[in-house]
C-alpha positions, 0 to 999 in steps of 0.5 A, a space after each residue: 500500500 502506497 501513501 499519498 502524495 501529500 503525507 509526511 514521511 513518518 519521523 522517528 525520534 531515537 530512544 532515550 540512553 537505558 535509565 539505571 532505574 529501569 531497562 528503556 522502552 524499545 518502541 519508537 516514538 512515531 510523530 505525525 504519521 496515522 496508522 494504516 490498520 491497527 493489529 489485536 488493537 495497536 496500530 499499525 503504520 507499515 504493512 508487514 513485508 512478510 504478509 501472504 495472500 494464497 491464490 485460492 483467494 483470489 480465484 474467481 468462478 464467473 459461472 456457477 452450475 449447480 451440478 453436471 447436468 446443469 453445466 452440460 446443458 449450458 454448454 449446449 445452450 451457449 453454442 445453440 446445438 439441437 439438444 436432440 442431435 448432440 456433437 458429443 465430441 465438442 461438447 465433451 472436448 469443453 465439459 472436461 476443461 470445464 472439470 480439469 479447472 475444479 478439480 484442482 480446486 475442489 477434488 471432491 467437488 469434480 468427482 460429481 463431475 467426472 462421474 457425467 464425463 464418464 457417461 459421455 465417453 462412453 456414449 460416443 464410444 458407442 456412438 463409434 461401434 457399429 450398430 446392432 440390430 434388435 431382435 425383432 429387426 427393428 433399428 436399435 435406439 440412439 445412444 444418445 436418447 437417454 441423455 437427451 430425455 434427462 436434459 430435456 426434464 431437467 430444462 423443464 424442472 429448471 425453468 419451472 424453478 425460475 418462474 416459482 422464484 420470480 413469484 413474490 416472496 415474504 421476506 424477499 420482495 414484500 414485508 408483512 405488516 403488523 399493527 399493533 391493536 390495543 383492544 381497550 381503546 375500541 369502542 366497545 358495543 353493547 351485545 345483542 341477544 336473540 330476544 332483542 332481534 325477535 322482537 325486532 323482528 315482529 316489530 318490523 313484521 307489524 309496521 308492514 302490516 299497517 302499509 300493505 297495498 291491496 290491487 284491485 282488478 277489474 273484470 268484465 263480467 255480464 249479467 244479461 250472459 249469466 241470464 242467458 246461461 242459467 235458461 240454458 241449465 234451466 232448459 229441459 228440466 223440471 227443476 233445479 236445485 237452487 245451489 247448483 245454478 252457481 259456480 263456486 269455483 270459478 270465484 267470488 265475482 262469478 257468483 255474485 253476478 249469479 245471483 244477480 242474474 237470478 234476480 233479474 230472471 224472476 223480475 221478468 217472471 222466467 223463472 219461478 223460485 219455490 220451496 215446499 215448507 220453511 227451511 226446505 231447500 230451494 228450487 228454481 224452475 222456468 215458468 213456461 214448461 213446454 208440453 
């Protein structure tokens, strides 16, 4: 490490002769100088000529591949090869300068990686023998294939992995928010019991009551119809139960209009009402009978 410019040499002042009362004090008096580090609390104003930097730390790895198949399928990747027509040679050729390089550093990290170089070999050797034929006759499978299926799943794995990572994440991308609640400054609101809401309730019930609207419909019924309609029953029979000349189920409205048309027919004298004895039912019957 180099000073400034501008600093002052340090200035060393010579130690005191050695005192007969005591043995004199063997480090330096140092004046207008500031320490360039300070060691197990003293300072220290030149960096040691001894001092050793191992090379290990200083190495530097600008890619990181999380194992063998990862780095394979990195290399083929970068050089855009069809991951279903592998060059084995080159790919090889660059996986194991790859290994050479950890395995100084790290040998039992290059095992892992060894154990993948070994595969490959051995699938371009097989690559290099002549095919044999299945069987059935049928072409054998390309060495080639096992490999290619496990890279492709593991692209697979791979790109899944980074769109769960790139979902939001407590504690990475986002905070949790805690708010402190003190219960006793709330307001608190009187209970409600269910016999409070039930008489609520019929409360509510009984004002509807008081404003129900009642709809009044207009129906066209005719007496001189209904007049015309109890000669034709009437016609061809003696008599006729008085109740049976109305139609209770076709309502109220028809029934009225009923009797009123009755009223209207003994008006003009063509129809007779009778009745034996009091209380005796009543009959009706025209007054003109045919003979």
């Amino acid at each position: 490490m180099t000073l400034p410019a501008d600093a002052a040499p340090p200035v060393v002042l010579p130690a005191a002769p050695p005192d007969a009362a005591g043995p004199a004090d063997p480090s330096p008096a140092v004046v207008d100088q500031v320490a360039v580090a300070r060691l197990y609390g003293e300072p220290l104003f030149a960096l040691p000529q001894d001092l050793y930097i191992p090379p290990d730390a200083l190495e530097v790895f600008l890619e990181a591949f999380e194992g063998p198949m990862d780095l394979l399928l990195y290399l083929i990747r970068k050089q855009n090869f069809n991951i279903l027509d592998i060059p084995l040679a080159d790919v090889t050729r660059q996986y194991l300068a790859y290994v050479e390089q950890i395995r100084r550093s790290n040998l039992e990290l290059a095992s892992e990686y060894l154990l993948m170089a070994a595969m490959l070999i051995e699938i371009k050797s097989r690559m290099l023998l002549p095919p044999r034929k299945t069987a059935d006759g049928a072409e054998p499978e390309d060495p080639r294939a096992e490999l290619v299926r496990r890279l492709l799943e593991y692209e697979q794995m791979k790109l899944a992995a980074a769109k769960l990572d790139a979902l939001p994440l407590l504690g990475r991308d986002f905070q949790r928010v805690q708010v402190t609640f003190d219960p006793s400054l709330a307001p608190r609101l009187p209970e409600v019991s269910v016999h409070d809401l039930r008489e609520a309730w019929a409360e509510i019930l009984q004002r509807a009551r008081l404003v129900q609207h009642h709809t009044i419909t207009r129906e066209q019924l005719s007496v001189r119809e209904y007049m015309s309609h109890v000669l034709r029953r009437l016609q061809g029979r003696r008599f006729v139960e008085f109740e049976d000349l109305f139609e209770v189920g076709h309502g109220s409205p028809v029934v009225v209009v009923t009797f009123i048309a009755l009223l209207e027919l003994a008006r003009e004298s063509l129809i007779e009402i009778t009745q034996a004895e009091a209380f005796a039912p009543i009959y009706v019957r025209l007054t003109y009978q045919p003979t």
